[in-house]
Backbone bond lengths (Angstrom), bond angles and torsions (degrees), N, CA, C in turn:
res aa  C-N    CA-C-N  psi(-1)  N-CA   C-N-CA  omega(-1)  CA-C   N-CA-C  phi
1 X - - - 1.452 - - 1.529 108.48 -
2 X 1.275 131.72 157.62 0.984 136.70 -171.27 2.011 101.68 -175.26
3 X 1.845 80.92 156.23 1.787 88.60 -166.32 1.455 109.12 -85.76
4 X 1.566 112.09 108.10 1.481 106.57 -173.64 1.698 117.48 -76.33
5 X 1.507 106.79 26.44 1.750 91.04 172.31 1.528 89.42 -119.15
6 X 1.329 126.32 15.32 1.701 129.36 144.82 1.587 114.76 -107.94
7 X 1.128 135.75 -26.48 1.435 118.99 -173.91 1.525 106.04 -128.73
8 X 1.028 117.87 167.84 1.500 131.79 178.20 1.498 121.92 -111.05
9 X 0.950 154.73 55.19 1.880 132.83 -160.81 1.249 111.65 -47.46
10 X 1.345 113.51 117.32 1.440 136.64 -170.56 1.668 102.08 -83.47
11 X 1.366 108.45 -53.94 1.217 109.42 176.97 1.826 105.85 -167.01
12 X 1.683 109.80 167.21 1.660 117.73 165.77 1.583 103.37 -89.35
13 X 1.435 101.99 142.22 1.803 119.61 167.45 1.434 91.87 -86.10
14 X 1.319 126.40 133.13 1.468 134.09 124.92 0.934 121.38 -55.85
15 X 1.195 148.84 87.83 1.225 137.13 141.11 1.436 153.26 -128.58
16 X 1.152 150.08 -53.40 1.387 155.84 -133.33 1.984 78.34 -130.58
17 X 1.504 129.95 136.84 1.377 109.39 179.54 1.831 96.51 -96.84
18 X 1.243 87.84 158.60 1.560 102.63 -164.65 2.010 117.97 89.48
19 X 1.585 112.41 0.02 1.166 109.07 141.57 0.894 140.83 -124.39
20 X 1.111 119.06 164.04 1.619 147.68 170.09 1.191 114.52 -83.64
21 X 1.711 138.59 98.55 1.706 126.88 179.19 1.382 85.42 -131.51
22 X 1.080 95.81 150.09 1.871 114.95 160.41 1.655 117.52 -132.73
23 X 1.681 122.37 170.49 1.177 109.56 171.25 1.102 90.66 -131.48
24 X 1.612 105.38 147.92 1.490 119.00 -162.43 1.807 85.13 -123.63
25 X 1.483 108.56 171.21 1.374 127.37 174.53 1.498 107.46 -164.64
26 X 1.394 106.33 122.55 1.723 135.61 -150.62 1.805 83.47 -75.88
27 X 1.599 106.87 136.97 1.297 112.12 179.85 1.764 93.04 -93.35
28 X 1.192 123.63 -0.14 1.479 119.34 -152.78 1.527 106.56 -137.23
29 X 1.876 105.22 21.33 1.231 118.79 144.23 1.950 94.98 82.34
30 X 0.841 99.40 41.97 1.735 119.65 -173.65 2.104 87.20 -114.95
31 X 1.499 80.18 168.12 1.297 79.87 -175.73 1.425 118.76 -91.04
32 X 1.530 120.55 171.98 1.891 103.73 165.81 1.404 109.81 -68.02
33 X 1.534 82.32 164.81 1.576 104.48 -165.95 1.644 99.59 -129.33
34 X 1.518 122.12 141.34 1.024 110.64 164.72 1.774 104.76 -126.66
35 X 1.310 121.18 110.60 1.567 143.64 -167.21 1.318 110.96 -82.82
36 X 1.382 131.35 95.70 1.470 111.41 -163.94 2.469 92.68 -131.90
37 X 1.240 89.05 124.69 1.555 84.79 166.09 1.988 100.50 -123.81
38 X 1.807 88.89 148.01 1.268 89.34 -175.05 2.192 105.10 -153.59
39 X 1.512 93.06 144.48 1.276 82.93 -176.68 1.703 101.53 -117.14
40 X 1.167 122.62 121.81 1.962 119.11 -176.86 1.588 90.15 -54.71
41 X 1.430 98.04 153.13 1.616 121.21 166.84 1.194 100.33 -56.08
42 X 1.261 122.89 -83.66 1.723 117.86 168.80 1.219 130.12 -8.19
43 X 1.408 130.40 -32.42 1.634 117.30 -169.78 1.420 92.50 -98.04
44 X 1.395 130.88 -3.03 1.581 114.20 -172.84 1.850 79.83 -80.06
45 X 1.218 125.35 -25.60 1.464 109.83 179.93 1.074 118.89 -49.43
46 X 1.732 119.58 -48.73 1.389 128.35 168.76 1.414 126.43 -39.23
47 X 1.406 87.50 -43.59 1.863 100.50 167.11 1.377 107.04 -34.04
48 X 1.469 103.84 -82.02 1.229 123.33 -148.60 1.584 109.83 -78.21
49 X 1.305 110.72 6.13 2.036 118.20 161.81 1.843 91.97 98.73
50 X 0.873 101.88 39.71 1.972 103.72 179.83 1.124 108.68 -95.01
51 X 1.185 164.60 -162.03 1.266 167.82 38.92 1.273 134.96 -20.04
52 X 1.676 132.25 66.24 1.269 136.38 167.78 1.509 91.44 -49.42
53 X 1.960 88.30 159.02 1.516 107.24 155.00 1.273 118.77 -90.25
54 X 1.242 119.40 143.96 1.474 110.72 177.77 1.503 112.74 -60.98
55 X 1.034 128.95 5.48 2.026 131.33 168.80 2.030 85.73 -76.90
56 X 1.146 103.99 -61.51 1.562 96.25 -177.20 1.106 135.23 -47.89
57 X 1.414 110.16 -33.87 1.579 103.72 170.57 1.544 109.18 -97.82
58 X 1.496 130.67 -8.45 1.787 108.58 177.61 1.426 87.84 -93.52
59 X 1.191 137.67 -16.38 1.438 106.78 -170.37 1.679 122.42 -66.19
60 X 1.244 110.91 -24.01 1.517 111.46 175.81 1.237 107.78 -93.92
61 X 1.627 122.51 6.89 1.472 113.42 168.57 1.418 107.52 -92.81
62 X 1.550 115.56 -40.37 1.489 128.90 165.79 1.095 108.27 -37.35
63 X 1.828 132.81 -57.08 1.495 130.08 167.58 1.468 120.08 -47.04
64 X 1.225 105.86 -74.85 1.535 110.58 174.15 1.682 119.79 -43.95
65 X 1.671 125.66 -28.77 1.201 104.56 173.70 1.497 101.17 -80.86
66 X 1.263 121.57 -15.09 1.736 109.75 -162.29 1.935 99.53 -81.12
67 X 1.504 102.05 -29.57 1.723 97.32 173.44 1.989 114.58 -61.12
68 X 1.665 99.91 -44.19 1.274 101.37 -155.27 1.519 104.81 -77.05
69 X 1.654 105.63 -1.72 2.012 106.68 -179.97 1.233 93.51 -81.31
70 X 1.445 115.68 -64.13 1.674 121.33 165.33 1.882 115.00 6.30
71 X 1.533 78.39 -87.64 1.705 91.50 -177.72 1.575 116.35 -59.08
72 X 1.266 108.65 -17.22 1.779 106.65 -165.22 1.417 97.11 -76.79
73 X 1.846 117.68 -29.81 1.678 118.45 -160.26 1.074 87.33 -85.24
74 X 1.476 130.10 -32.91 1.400 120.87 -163.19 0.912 123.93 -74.85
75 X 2.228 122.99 -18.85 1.274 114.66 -169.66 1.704 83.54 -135.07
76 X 1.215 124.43 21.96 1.684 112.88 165.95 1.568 100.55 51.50
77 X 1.510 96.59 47.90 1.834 97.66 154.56 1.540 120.85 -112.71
78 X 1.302 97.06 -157.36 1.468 107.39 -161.72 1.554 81.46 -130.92
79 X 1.276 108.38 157.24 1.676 122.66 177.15 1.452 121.45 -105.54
80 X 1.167 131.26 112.13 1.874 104.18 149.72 1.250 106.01 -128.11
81 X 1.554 108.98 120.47 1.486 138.55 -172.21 2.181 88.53 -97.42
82 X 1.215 117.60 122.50 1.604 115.37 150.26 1.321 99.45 -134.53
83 X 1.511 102.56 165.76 1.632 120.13 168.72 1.260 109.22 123.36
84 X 1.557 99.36 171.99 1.889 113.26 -151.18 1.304 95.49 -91.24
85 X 1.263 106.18 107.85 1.492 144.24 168.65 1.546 117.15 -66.04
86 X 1.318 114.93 -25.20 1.098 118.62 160.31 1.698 110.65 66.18
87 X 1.629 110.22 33.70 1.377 128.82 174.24 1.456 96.26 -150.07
88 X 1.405 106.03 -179.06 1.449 140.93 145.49 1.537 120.39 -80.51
89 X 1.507 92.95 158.34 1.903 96.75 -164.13 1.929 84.62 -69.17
90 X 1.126 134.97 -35.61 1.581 107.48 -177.47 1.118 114.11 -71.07
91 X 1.494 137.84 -46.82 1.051 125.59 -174.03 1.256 119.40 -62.97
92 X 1.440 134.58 -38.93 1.809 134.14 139.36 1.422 111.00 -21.95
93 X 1.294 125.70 -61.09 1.303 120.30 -169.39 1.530 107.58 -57.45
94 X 1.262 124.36 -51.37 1.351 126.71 166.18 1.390 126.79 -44.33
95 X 1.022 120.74 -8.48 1.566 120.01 -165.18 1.581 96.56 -111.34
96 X 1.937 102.05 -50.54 1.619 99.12 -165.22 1.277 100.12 -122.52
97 X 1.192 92.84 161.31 2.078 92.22 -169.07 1.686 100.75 -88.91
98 X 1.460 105.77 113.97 1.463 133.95 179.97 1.102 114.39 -108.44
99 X 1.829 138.47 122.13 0.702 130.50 -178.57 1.670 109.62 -108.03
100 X 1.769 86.37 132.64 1.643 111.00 -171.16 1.234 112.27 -65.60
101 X 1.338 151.42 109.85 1.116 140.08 -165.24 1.729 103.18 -104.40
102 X 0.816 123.99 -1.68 1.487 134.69 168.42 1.348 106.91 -74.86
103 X 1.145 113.74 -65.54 1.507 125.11 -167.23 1.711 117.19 -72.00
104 X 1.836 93.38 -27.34 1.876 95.00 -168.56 1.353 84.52 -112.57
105 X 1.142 132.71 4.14 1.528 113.54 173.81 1.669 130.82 59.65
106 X 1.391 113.29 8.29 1.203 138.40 -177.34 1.482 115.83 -133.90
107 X 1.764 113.10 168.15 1.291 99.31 -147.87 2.000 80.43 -141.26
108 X 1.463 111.47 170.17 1.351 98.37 145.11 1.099 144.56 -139.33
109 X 1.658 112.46 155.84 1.592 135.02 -109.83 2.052 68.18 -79.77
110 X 1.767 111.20 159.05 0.872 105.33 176.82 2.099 95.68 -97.56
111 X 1.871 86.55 165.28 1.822 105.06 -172.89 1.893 99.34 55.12
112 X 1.294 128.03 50.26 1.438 133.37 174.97 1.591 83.37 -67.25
113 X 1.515 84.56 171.97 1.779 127.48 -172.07 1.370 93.42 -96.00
114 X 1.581 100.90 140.95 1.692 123.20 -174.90 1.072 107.19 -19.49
115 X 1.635 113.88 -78.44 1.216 148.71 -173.22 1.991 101.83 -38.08
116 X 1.396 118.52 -26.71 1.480 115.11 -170.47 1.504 99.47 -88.98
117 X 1.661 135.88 -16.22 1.248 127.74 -152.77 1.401 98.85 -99.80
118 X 1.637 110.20 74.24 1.135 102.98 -174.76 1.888 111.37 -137.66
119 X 1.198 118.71 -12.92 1.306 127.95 144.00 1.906 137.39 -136.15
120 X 0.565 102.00 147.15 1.421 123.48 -148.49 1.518 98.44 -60.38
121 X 1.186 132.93 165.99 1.240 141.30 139.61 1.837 141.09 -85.34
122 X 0.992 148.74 102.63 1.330 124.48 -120.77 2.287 80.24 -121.51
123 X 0.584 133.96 80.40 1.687 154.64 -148.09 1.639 84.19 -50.15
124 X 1.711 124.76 -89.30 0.716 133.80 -179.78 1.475 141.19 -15.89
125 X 1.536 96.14 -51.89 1.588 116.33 -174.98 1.305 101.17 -111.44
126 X 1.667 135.19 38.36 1.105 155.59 172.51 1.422 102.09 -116.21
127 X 1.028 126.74 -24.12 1.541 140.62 -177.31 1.657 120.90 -128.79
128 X 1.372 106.10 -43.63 1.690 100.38 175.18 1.624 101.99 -123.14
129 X 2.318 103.12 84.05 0.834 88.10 171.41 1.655 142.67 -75.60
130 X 1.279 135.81 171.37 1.545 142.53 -169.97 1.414 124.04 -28.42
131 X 1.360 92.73 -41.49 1.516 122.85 -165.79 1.530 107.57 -83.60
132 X 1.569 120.58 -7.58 1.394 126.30 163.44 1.606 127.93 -89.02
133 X 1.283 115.29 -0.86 1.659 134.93 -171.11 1.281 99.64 58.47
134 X 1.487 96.63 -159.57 1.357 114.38 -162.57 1.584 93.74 104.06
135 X 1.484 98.70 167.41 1.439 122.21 167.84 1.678 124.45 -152.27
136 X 0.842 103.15 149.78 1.628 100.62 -173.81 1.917 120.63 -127.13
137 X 1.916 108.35 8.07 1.404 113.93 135.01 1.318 113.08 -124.04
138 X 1.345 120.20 161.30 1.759 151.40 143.87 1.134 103.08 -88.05
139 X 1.335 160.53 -28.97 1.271 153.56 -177.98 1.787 95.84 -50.61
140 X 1.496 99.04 131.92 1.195 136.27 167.96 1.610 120.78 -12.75
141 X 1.431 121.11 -64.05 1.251 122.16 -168.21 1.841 96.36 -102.11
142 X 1.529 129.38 -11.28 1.307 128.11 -161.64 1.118 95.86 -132.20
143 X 1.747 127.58 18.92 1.279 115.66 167.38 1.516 121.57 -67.38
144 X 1.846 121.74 136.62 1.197 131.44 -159.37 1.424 130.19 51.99
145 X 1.333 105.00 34.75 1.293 119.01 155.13 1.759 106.40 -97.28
146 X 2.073 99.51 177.86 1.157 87.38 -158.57 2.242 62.19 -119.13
147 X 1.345 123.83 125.49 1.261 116.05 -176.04 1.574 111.39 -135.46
148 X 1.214 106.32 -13.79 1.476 112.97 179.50 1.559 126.08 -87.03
149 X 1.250 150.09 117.84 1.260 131.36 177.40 1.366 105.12 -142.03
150 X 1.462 93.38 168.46 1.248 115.20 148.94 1.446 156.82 -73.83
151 X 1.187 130.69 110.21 1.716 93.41 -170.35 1.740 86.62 -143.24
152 X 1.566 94.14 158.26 1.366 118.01 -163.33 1.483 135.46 -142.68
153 X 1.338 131.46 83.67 1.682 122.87 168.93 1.240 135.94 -38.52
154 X 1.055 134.30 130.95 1.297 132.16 -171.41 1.155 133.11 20.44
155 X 1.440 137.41 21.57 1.745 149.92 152.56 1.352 113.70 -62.00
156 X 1.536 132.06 27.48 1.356 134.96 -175.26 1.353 124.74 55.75
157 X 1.451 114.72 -138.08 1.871 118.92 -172.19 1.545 82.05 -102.70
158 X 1.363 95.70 149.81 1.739 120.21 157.01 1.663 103.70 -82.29
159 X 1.551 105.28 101.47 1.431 105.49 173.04 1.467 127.92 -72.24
160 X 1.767 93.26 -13.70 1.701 98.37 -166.31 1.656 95.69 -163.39
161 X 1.316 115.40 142.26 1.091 120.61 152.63 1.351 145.27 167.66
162 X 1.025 113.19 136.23 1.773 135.89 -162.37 1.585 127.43 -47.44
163 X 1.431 122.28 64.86 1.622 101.67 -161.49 1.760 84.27 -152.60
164 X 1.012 108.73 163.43 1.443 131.51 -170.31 1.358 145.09 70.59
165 X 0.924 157.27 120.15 1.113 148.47 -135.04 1.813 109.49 -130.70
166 X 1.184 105.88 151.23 1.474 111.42 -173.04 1.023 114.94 -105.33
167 X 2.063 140.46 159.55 1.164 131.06 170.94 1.608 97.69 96.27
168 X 1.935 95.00 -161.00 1.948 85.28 177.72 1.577 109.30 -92.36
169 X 1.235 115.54 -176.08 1.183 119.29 165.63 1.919 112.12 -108.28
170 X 1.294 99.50 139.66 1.215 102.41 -167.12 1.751 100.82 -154.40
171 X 1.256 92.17 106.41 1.812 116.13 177.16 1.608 104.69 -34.09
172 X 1.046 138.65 -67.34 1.459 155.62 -148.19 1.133 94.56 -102.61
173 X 1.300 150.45 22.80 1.546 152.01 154.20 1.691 92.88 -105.57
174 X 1.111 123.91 -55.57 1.168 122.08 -140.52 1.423 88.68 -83.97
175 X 1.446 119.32 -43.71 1.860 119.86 -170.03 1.632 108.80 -66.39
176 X 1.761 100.19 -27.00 1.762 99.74 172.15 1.391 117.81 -75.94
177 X 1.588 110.94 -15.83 1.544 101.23 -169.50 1.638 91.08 -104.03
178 X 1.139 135.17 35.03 1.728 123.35 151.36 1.462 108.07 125.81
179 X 1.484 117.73 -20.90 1.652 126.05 -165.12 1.290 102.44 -70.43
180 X 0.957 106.37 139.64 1.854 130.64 162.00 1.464 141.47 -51.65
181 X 1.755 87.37 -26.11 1.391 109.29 178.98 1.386 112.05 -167.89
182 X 1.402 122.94 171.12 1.489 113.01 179.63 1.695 112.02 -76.61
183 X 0.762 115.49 17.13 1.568 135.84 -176.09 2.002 110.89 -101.08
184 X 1.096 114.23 122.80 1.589 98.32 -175.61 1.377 105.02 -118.66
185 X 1.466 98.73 149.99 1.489 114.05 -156.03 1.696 115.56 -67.11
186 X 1.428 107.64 165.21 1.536 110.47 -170.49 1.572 98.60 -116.09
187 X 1.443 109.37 155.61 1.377 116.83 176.28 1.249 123.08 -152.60
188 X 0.798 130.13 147.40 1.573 121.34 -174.86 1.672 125.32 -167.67
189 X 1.161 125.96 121.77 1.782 120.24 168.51 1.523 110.28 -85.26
190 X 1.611 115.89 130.48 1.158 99.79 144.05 1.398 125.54 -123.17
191 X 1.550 98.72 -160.88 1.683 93.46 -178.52 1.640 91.72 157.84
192 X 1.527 110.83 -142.52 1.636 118.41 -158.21 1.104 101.38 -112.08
193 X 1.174 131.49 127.27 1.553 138.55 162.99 1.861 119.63 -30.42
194 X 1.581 93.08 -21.01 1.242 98.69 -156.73 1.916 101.37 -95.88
195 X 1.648 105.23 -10.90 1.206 126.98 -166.01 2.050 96.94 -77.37
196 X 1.434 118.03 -31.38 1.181 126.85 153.66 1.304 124.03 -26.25
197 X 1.611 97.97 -58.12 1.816 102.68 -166.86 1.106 112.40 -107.51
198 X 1.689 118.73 2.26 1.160 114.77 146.06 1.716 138.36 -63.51
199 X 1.553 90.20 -19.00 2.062 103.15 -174.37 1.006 96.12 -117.34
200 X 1.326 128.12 -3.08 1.638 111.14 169.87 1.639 126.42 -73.62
């Protein structure tokens, strides 16, 4: 969903099966956006008490990020990739090139040069790293894992953002208190580090 007295849908991506991408174009002189949520075939296995290998579920994320860089150089957008990934933020990091912003101390610059759209930003686990808990499903076989993320091209640093939950996870708490799914929602601002110490 998205607010149509800011964006337009220009058009749907085909691609990667099990997503959903669209390209949006800012009525309010913002840049394009390309909005893509996607769930791998594989984690509905998880659903259902299976055991994929983890080769099974990054490999169609490995595809799908290599289409959605594609399109981003091609039309000078910005990315937001969410959805149950059906890993952990390390095992993602391993598959697709994510840049650690903890470790490299750098962020990326938003609308970067071709040549920069080449690993992702992962919003969430840029800010609430692993090692702090939380979880972000109740679903049955992936309850208290952390499986959902974010990830993002050139939209800058995640200054802030809203995702994980503390305590246990419990399906029928979460669907009584308003959620959509046993899955809990992601949120996030970005922008410039520097946009901080400007409103502070």
């Amino acid at each position: 969903f998205w607010k149509r007295p800011r964006w337009r849908l220009e058009r749907c991506l085909q691609l990667e099966e099990g997503a959903v991408c669209v390209q949006l174009a800012s009525k309010v002189g913002g840049p394009r956006l390309l909005a893509c949520s996607s769930k791998a075939m594989a984690s509905y296995a998880i659903d259902m008490g299976m055991s994929p290998t983890e080769s099974d579920l990054l490999q169609p994320l490995l595809t799908l990020s290599q289409d959605l860089s594609y399109e981003a150089v091609a039309l000078g957008a910005q990315v937001l990739w969410c959805g149950d990934f059906g890993v952990g933020s390390k095992a993602l990091a391993s598959a697709l090139p994510i840049l650690d912003v903890a470790k490299e101390g750098k962020y990326t610059e938003p609308n970067p040069e071709p040549s920069e759209y080449c690993r992702w930003g992962n919003a969430c686990a840029s800010i609430l790293r692993d090692g702090r808990g939380g979880w972000t499903s109740a679903s049955r076989f992936s309850a208290g894992r952390v499986v959902d993320h974010m990830l993002t091209l050139g939209l800058g640093h995640a200054l802030a953002v809203l995702g994980r939950r503390p305590g246990s996870p419990n399906a029928v708490q979460l669907l009584q208190s308003g959620y959509p799914s046993d899955h809990i929602l992601l949120f996030a601002a970005f922008g410039n580090p520097g946009d901080l110490k400007r409103s502070s």
